[in-house]
N, C-alpha and C positions, 0 to 999 in steps of 0.2 A: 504494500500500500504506500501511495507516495505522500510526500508532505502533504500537498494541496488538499487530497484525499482526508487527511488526518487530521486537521485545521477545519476541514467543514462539518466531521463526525464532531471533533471539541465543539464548535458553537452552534453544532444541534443541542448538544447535550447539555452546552450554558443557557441556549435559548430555551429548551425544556425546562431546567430548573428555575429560570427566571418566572416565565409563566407559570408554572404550579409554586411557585411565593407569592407572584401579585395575586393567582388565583384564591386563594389561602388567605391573604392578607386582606382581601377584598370581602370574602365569604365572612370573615369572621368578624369584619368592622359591621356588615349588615346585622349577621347574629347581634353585633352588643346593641347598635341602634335601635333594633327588634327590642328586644329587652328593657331597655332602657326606657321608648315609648309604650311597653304594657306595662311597666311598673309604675309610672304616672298617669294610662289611664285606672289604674287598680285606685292610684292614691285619688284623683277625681272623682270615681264614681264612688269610694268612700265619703267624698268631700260633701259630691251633691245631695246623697243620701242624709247626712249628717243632718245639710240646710234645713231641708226639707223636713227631717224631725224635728229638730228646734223650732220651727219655725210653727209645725203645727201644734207645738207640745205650748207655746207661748201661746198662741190663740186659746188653744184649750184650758190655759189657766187663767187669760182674758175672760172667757165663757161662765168661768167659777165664780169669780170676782163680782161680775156681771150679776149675773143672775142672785148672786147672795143680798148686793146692793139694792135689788129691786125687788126680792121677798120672790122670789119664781121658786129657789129653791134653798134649802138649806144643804149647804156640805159638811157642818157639825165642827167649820171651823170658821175663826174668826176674821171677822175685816183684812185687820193686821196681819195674819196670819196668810189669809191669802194673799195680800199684799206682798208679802215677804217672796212667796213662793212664784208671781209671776215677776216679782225684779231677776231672782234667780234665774225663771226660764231666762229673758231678756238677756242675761250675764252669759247663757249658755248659746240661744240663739245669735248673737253679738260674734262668739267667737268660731262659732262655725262658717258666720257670713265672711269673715279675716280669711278660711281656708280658703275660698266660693275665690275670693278677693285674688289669692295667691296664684291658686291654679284651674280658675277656672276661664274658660275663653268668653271673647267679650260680648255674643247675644248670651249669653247666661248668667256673668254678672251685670250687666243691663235687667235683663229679669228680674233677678235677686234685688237690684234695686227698685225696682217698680212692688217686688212683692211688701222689701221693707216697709215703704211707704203708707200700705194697705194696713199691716201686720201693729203699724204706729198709730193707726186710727183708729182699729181696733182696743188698741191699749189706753189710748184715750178717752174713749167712751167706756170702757171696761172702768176706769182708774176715777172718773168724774172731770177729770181735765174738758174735757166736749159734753157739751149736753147732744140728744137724738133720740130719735123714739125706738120704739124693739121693730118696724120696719126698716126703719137707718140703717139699727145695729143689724138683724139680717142680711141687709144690703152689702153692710158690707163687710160682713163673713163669706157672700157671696162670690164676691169679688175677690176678697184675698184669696179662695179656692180655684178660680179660674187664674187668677197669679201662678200658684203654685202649680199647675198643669202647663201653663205657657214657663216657665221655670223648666220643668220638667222636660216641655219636648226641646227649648232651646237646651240641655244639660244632653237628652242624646242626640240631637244633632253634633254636638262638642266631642262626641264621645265615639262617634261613627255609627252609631245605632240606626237601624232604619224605622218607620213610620213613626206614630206620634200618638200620644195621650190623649188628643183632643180633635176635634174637626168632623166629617162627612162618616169615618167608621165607629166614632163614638159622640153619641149624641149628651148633648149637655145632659148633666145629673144640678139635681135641688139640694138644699141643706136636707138631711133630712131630722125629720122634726117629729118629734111623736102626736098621734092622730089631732086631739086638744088643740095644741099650738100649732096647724098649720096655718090656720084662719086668723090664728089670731095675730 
């Protein structure tokens, strides 16, 4: 075999090696980017979920507050007391919305801000800050739940998920209310 011969089998053989390293080195930057984007959307759709229960966990202690204020219902605990427990949600709800903030994309914190907004009129009429009637306040429990499903489909649009929470396949739902109080 002559030189020239032997020089072309070498930078086959470098040219092979070379490709199966970029090969290799390419495969395995995709594997970590791979990884790297499902571990942030894991830590997201933790995040959303989080929102989402703070969010309605504050409403539902608005609801207590409410209703105790206005003799609808006893919960066997006091003003204060419920007081205490929807600042709390708020404390809780507050730092799940910082997660929403960090890593969540921007029609979804847009959402979260629109839902805040609801969630804070809520807590005002809940608290006595706003006066409103129990239509008002219905209204706008109403609303903040339609928040939180437009919340929802912008969190899986964010997330890659296909269809949605709300629109043409799922028709609007009501509060629901026990028989007594839906008239009223």
């Amino acid at each position: 075999m002559g030189a020239g011969e032997q020089l072309v089998t070498v930078a086959a053989v470098l040219l092979g090696a070379l490709s199966t390293h970029v090969t290799n080195y390419l495969m395995e930057r995709s594997r970590n980017r791979h990884q790297l984007l499902t571990r942030w959307d894991d830590k997201k759709v933790e995040a959303y979920g989080d929102y989402v229960d703070a969010a309605k966990a504050r409403i539902a202690m608005a609801v207590r507050l409410y209703e105790q204020r206005r003799g609808m219902q006893d919960h066997r605990r006091t003003e204060h007391e419920l007081r205490d427990d929807l600042a709390e949600a708020g404390r809780a709800w507050g730092s799940a919305f910082e997660r929403v903030m960090l890593m969540g994309g921007d029609e979804a914190v847009e959402a979260g801000h629109d839902l805040n907004a609801l969630v804070a009129q809520i807590d005002w009429q809940a608290t006595g800050r706003t006066e409103g009637t129990l239509n008002e306040w219905r209204h706008r429990n109403r609303e903040a739940f339609r928040a939180i499903n437009t919340f929802h489909d912008a969190a899986r649009k964010d997330l890659g998920i296909q269809g949605s929470v709300s629109g043409e396949q799922h028709p609007e739902r009501d509060l629901l209310l026990p028989p007594a109080q839906r008239n009223a």
